[in-house]
C-alpha positions in Angstrom: 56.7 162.0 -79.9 59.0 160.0 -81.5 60.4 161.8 -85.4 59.9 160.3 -88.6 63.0 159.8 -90.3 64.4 158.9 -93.6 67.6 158.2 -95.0 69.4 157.5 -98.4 72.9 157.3 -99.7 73.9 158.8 -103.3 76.3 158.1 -105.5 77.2 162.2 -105.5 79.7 164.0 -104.0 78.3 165.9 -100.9 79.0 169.7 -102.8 76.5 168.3 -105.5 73.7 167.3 -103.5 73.6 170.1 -101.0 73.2 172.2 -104.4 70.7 170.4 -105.6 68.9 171.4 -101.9 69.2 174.6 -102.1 69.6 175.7 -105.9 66.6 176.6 -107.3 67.5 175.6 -110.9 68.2 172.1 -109.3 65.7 171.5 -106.9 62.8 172.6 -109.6 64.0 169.2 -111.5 63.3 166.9 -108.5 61.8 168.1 -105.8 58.1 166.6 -104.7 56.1 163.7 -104.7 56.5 161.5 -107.7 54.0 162.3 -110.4 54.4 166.4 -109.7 55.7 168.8 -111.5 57.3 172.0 -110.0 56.4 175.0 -111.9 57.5 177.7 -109.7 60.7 177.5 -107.4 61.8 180.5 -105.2 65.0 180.1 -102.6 66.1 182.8 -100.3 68.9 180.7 -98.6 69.2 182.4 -95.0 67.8 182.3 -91.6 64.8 183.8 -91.9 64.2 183.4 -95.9 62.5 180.9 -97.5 61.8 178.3 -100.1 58.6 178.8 -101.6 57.6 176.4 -104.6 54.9 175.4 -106.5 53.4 171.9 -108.0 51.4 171.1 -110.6 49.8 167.3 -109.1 48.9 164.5 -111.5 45.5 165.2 -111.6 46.6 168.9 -112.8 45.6 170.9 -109.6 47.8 173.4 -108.1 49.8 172.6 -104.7 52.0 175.3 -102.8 54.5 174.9 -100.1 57.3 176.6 -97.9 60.1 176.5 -95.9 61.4 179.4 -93.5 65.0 178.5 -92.9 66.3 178.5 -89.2 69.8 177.2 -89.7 71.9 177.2 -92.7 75.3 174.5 -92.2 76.6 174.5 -95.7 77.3 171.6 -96.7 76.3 170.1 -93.6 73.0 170.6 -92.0 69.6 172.9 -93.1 66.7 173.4 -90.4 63.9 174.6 -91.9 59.8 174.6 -90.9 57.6 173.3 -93.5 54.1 174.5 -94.6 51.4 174.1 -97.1 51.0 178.0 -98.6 49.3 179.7 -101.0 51.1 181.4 -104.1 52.1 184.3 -102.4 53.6 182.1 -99.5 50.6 182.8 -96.8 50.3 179.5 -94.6 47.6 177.2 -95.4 46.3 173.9 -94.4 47.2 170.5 -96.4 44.3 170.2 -99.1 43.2 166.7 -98.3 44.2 166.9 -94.5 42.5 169.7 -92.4 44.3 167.9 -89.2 48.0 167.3 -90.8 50.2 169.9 -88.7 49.8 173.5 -89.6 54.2 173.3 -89.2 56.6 171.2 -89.8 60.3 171.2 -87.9 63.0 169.6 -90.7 66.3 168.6 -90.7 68.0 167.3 -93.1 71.7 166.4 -92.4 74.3 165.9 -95.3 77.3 163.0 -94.0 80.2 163.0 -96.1 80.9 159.1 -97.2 84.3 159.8 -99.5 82.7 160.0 -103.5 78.8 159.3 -101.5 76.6 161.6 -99.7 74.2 160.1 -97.3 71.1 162.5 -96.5 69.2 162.1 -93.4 65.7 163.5 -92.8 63.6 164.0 -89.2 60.5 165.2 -89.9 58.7 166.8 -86.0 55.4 168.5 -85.5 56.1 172.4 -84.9 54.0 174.0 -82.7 50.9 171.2 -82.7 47.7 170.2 -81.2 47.4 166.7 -79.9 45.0 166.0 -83.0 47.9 166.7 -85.3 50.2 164.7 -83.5 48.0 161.8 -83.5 47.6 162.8 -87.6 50.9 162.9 -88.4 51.7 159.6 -86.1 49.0 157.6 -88.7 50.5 159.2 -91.9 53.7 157.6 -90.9 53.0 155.5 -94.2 52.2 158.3 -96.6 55.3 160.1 -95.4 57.3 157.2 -96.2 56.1 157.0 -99.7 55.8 160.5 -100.5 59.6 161.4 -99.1 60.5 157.5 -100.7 59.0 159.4 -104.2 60.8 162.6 -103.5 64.0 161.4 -102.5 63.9 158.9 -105.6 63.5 161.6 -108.0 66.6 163.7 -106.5 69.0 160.0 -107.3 67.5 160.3 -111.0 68.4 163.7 -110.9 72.1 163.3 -109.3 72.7 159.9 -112.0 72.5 162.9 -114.8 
């Protein structure tokens, strides 16, 4: 199966944006799908620890999600698996997509272009059934937009 992968360059030295990845009092100002605001933002920057944060969506429910770090490159390189979670970080399913992979494998790279940083993000299916494959092979779309969102959000954020 074949990644799905996103890129963008910002105009931020690479020091600033890898802190504004792993930072909670930065990533709490952009981080998520346009629209959602993060109300709770927990970072436990090592293998093994994680990233657990908390949304409030447009139409005012709650969402939760995680990370568990694998590999920590500053300013380089994080690996991390991604979940939907409840509050107290237990795995759960994606609210509106009982078949989107349980686990996510990211990687998010951070190149050095002089005074610009260019971020590059592969998105894998962890540890998933064919049905999520062939779920998260159709939401090739929504990913786009959503991590277009997200990743639009963190230039606002850097352009402060």
């Amino acid at each position: 199966m074949k990644p799905f992968e996103i890129s963008r360059v910002y105009d931020a030295p690479r020091a600033r944006v890898w802190q504004a990845w792993t930072e909670p009092s930065r990533l709490k100002h952009w981080w998520g799908p346009r629209g959602f605001t993060v109300h709770t933002c927990k970072v436990d920057l090592r293998p093994g620890g994680t990233f657990l944060y908390g949304m409030k969506a447009p139409d005012g429910s709650d969402m939760w999600g995680k990370f568990v770090y694998r590999e920590i490159k500053a300013p380089e390189k994080l690996v991390f698996v991604v979940s939907f979670s409840d509050a107290q970080g237990g795995v759960t399913r994606h609210p509106m997509s009982p078949d989107w992979p349980e686990y996510i494998l990211s990687t998010v790279e951070f190149s050095d272009l002089g005074a610009k940083t260019k971020v590059s993000i592969r998105w894998i299916p962890h540890e998933a059934s064919e049905t999520e494959r062939k779920v998260f092979e159709a939401g090739r779309p929504s990913m786009t937009q959503g991590w277009g969102g997200t990743l639009d959000q963190l230039e606002a954020y850097l352009g402060k």
